[in-house]
C-alpha positions as CSV (number, residue, x, y, z in Angstrom):
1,X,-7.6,-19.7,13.9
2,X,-10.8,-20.4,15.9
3,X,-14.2,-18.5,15.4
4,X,-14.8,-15.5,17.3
5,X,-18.2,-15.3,16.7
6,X,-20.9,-18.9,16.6
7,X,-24.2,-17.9,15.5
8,X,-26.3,-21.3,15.1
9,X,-30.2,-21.4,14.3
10,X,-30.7,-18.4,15.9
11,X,-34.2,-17.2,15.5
12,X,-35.8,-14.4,17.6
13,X,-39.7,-13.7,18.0
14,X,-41.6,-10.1,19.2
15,X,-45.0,-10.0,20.5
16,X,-47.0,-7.7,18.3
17,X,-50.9,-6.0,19.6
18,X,-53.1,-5.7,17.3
19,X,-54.5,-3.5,18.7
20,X,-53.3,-1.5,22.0
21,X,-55.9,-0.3,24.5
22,X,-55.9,3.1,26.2
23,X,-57.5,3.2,29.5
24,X,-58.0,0.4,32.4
25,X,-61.8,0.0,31.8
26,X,-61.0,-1.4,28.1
27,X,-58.1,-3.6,29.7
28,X,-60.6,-5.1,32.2
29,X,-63.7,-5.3,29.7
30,X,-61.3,-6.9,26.8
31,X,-59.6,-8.8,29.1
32,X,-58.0,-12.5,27.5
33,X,-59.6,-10.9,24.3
34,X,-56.5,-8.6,22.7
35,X,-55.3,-10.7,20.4
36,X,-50.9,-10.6,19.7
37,X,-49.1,-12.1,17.2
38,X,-46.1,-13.6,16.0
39,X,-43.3,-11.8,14.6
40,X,-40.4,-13.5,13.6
41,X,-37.3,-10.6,13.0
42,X,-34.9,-13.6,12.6
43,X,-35.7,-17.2,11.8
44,X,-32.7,-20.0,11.5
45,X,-30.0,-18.1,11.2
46,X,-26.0,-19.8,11.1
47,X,-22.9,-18.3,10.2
48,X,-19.2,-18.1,11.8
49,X,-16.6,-14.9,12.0
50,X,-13.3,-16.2,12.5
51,X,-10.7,-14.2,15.0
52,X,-9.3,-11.4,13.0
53,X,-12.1,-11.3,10.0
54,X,-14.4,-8.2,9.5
55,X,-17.8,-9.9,8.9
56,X,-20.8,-7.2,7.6
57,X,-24.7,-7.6,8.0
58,X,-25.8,-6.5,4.6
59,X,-29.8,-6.0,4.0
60,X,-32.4,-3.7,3.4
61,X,-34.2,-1.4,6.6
62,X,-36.4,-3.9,8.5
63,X,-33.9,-6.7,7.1
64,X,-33.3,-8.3,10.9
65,X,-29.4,-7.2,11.0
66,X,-29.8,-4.9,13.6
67,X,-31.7,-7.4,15.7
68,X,-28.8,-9.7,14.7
69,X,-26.2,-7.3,16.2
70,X,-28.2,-7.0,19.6
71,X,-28.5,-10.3,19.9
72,X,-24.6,-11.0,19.5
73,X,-24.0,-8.0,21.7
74,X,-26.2,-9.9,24.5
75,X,-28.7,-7.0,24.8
76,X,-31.4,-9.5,23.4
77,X,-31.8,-13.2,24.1
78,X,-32.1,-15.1,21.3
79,X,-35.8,-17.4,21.2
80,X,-34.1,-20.0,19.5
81,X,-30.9,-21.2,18.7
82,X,-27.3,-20.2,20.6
83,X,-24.2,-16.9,20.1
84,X,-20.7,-17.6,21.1
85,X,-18.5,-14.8,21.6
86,X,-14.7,-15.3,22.8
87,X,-13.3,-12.2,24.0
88,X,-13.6,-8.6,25.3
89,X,-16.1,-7.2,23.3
90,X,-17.7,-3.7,22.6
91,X,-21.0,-2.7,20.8
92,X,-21.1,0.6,18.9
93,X,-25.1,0.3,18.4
94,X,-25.8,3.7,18.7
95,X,-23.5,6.3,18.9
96,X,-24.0,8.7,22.0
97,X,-25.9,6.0,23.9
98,X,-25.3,6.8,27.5
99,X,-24.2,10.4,27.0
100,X,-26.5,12.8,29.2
101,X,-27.3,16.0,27.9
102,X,-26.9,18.1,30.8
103,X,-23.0,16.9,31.4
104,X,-20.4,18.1,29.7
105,X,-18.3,16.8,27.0
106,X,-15.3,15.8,29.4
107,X,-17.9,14.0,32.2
108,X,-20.0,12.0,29.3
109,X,-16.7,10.6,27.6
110,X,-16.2,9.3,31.4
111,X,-20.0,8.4,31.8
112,X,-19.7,6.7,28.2
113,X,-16.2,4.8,29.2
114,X,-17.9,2.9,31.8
115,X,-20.9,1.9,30.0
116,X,-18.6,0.7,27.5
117,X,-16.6,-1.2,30.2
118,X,-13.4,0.9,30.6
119,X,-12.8,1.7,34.5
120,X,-12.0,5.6,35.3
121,X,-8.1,4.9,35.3
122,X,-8.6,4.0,31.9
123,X,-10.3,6.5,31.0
124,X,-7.9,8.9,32.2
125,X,-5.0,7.4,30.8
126,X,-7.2,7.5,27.2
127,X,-8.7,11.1,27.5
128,X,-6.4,13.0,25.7
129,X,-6.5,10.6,22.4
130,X,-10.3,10.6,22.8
131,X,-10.8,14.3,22.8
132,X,-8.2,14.7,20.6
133,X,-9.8,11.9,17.2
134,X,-13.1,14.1,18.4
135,X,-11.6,17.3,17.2
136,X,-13.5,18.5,20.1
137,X,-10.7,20.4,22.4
138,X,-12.9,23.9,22.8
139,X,-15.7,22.4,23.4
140,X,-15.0,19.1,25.5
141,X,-16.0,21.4,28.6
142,X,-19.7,22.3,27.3
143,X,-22.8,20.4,28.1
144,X,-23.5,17.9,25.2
145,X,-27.0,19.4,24.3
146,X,-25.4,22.7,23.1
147,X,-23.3,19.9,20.3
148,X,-24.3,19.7,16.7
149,X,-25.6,16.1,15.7
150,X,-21.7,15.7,14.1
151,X,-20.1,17.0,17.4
152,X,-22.1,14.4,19.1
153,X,-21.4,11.9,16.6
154,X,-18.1,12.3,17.1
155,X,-17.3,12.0,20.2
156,X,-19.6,9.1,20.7
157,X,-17.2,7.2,18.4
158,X,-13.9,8.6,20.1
159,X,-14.8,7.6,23.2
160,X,-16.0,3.8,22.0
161,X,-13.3,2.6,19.7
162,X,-10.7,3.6,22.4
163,X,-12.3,0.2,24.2
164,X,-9.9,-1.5,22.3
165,X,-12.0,-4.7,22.0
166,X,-11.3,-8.4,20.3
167,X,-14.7,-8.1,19.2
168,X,-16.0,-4.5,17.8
169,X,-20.0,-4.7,17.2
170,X,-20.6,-2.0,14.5
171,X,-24.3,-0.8,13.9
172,X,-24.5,1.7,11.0
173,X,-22.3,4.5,12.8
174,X,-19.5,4.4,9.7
175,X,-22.0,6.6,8.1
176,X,-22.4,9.6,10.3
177,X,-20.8,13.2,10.3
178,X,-18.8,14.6,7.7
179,X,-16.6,13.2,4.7
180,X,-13.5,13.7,6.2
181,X,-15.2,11.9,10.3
182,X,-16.3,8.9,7.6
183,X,-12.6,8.6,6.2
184,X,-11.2,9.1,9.7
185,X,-13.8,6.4,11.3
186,X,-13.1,3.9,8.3
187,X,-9.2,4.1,9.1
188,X,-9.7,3.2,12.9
189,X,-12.0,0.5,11.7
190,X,-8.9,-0.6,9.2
191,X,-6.3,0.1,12.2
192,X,-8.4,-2.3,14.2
193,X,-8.1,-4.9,11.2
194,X,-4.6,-4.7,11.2
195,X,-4.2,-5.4,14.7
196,X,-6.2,-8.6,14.1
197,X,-9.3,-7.7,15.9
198,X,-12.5,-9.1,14.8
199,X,-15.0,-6.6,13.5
200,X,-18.9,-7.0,13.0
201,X,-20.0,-4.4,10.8
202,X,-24.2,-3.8,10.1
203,X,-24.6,-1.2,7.0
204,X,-27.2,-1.2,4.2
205,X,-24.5,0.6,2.2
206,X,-23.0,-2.0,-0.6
207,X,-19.7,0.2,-1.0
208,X,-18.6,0.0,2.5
209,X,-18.9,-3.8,3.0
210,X,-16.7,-4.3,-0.6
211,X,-14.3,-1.3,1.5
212,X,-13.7,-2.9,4.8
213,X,-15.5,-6.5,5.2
214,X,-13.8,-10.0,4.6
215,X,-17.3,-11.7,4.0
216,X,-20.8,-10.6,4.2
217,X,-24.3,-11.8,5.6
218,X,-27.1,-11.2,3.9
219,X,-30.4,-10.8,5.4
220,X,-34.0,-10.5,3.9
221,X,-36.8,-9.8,6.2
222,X,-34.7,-12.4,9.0
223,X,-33.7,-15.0,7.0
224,X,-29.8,-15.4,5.4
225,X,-29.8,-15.0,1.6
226,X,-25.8,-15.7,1.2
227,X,-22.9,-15.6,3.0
228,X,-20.3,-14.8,0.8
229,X,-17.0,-12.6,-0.1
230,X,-18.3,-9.1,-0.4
231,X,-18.5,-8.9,-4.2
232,X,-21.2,-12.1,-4.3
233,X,-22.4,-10.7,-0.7
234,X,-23.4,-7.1,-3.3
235,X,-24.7,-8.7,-5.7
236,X,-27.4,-11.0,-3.8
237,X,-28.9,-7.9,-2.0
238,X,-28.9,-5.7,-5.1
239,X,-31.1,-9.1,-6.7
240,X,-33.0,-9.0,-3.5
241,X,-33.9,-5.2,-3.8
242,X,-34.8,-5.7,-7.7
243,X,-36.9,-9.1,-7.0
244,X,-38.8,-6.2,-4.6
245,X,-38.5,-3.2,-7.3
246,X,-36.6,-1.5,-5.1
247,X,-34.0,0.5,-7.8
248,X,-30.4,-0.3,-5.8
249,X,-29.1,2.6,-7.5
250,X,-31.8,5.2,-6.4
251,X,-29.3,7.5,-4.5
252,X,-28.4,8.8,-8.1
253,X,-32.0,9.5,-9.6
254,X,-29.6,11.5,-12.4
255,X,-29.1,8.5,-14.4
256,X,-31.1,6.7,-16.4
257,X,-31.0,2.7,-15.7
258,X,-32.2,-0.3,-17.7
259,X,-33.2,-3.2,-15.5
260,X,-33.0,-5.8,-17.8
261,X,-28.8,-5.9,-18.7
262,X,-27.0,-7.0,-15.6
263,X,-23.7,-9.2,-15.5
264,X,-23.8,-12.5,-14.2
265,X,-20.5,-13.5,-13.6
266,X,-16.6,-12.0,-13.6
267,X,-13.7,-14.7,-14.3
268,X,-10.1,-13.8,-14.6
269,X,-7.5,-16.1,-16.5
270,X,-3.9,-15.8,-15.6
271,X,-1.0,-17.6,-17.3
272,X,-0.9,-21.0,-17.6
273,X,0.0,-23.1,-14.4
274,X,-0.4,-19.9,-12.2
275,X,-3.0,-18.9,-10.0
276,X,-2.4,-15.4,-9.6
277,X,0.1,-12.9,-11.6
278,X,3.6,-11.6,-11.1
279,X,4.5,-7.9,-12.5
280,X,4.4,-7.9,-16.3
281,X,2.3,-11.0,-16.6
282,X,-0.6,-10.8,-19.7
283,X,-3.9,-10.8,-18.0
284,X,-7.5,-11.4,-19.5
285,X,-11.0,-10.7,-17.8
286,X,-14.5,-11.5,-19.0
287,X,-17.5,-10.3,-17.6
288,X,-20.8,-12.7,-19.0
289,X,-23.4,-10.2,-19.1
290,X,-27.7,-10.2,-20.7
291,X,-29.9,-8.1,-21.9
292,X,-33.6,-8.8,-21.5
293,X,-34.5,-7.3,-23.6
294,X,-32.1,-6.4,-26.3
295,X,-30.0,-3.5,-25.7
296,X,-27.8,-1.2,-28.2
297,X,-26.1,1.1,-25.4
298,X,-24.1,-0.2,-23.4
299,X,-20.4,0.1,-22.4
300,X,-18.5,-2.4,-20.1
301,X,-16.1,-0.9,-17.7
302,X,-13.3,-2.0,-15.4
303,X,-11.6,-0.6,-13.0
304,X,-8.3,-1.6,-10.6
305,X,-8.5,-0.9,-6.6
306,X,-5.8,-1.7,-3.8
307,X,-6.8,-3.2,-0.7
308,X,-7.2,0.4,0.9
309,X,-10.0,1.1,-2.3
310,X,-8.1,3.7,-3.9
311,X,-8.1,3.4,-7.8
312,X,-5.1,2.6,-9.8
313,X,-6.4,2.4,-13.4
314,X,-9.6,1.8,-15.4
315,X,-10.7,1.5,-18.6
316,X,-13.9,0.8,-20.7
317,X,-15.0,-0.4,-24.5
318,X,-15.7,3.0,-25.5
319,X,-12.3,4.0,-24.8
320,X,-10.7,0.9,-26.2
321,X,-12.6,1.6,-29.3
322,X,-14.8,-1.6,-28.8
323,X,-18.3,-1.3,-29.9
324,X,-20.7,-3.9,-28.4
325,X,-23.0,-3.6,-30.8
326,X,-26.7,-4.8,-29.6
327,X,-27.1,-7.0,-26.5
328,X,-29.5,-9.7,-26.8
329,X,-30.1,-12.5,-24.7
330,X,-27.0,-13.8,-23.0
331,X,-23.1,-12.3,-24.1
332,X,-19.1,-12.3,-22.9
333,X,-17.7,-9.2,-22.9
334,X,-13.5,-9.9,-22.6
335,X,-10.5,-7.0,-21.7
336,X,-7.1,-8.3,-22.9
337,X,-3.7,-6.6,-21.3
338,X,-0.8,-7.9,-22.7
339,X,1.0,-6.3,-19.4
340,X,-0.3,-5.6,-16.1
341,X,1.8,-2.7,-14.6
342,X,1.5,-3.7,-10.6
343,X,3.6,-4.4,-8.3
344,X,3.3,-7.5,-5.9
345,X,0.2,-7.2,-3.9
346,X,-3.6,-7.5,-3.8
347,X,-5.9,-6.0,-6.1
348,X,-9.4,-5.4,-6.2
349,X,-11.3,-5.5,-9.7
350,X,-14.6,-3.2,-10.0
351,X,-16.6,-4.4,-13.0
352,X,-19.6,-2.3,-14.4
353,X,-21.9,-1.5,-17.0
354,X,-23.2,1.8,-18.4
355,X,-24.7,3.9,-21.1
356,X,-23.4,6.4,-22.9
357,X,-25.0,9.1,-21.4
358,X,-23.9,7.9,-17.7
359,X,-26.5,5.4,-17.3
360,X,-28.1,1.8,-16.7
């Protein structure tokens, strides 16, 4: 299966004033004397998506991904380096882009269908289903600035992801609207994976690249920090963010967190000659964990997720009755099942650590 997607040394460069003037008479009198410089959003930047892999753009805000994701979508040229696309593709980089506010619902989904590429027929033929994944039927006949930000939202995403493209450019719009518009957004995105389209995903949210991506970038202020499966992809930018004292886990200021214990690897060992398990089969996992400096709370946990990330089982040392005792310096915690009750498939392993009171 070829690549759908060739980013190689891509770099790309903005023009920055220092310092802007106002009026023509400064122009004229500072003329060849308002100095610019350099700044560098991406610098040598290489990775591949193959045809039918879902490929995220994990960093921090200011991290170049969104840059990244123009430049693939062709809305900026590259000042260095070379993208190859193969494909009919469609860029989701801002939901609602195109939509006028004094049209109605019904004429913006057309307006926004041939932005997007679909001709009217097409549109027609796809305007029921549209209006219908909006939830917007009362409303589809209003003008757009009387919707709510989640109205909006969601019809902006109806109305793209009925492109049905081999290549889906995805900037940050998994996380708008409601719970239930995230869920419903996530399974189009998985419906799209299933029908073997290729997916480019930009978040700053670790939890959705382990939910939906094959393999993740990683970007720090332009440059790639890892490209890897999304477990490794999750841990480099939660490094990153530490390395800045940036707390990863800031979105739940209710728990208390200790910087220094963090795992540093997860290994699995399955019977001998196999390299995966059949129903029944004894499994052991151990997670290699330090604590700099020593710590006497803390409880390992593990938890088992299908491919769609709901969770089947979990477990940790506290309720196992294992007591690690104080942390110091470099340690293996181990879980032993004697039987794994699963059926054939794939299963995800979460591996954490906590306190007692919630926290880390």
């Amino acid at each position: 299966m070829g690549a759908a997607v060739e980013v190689e040394g891509v770099a790309k460069r903005f023009r920055l004033q220092r310092d802007a003037t106002q009026s023509l008479k400064e122009r004229v009198i500072r003329f060849g004397r308002n100095p610019a410089v350099d700044f560098w959003a991406l610098r040598d930047v290489d990775f591949d998506v193959a045809a039918g892999e879902t490929m995220g753009l994990l960093g921090h805000n200011g991290s170049g991904k969104s840059t990244l994701l123009k430049c693939v979508a062709g809305i900026l040229r590259p000042s260095e380096g070379r993208i190859r696309t193969a494909g009919r593709m469609a860029a989701l980089l801002e939901l609602g882009a195109g939509f006028h506010p004094e049209l109605t619902g019904r004429e913006n989904v057309y307006l926004n269908g041939s932005i997007l590429g679909l001709p009217r027929r097409e549109v027609e033929k796809r305007f029921d289903d549209i209006v219908a994944f909006a939830e917007l039927e009362p409303f589809i006949d209003n003008q757009v600035k009387h919707y709510s930000s989640g109205m909006y939202a969601r019809l902006g995403f109806a109305v793209a992801v009925n492109v049905e493209p081999d290549v889906l450019l995805v900037d940050e719009v998994l996380s708008v609207g409601d719970e239930a518009f995230q869920r419903k957004c996530i399974d189009r995105v998985k419906a799209f994976q299933r029908e073997g389209r290729t997916i480019l995903v930009v978040t700053h949210a670790a939890d959705l690249v382990r939910q939906v991506c094959d393999r993740a970038v990683v970007l720090d202020h332009g440059n790639v920090l890892t490209v890897a499966a999304p477990g490794d992809a999750v841990r480099v930018f939660r490094e990153s963010l530490l390395r800045k004292g940036i707390d990863p886990g800031q979105d739940r200021p209710d728990l208390r967190r200790d910087r220094g214990t963090r795992i540093l690897g997860v290994g699995a060992d399955y019977p001998e000659g196999q390299d995966g398990l059949f129903p029944g089969d004894p499994l052991v996992v151990h997670v290699d964990v330090e604590a700099v400096p020593a710590n006497d709370d803390v409880v390992a946990a593990l938890e088992v997720h299908d491919v769609q990330g709901n969770r089947l089982l979990g477990t940790n040392t506290d309720l196992l009755g294992v007591d690690l005792g104080t942390l110091d310096g470099q340690a293996r915690v181990t879980f032993r099942f004697g039987s794994v009750p699963l059926l054939d498939g794939t299963y995800l392993l979460a591996l954490g650590l906590h306190t007692h009171d919630g926290g880390l």
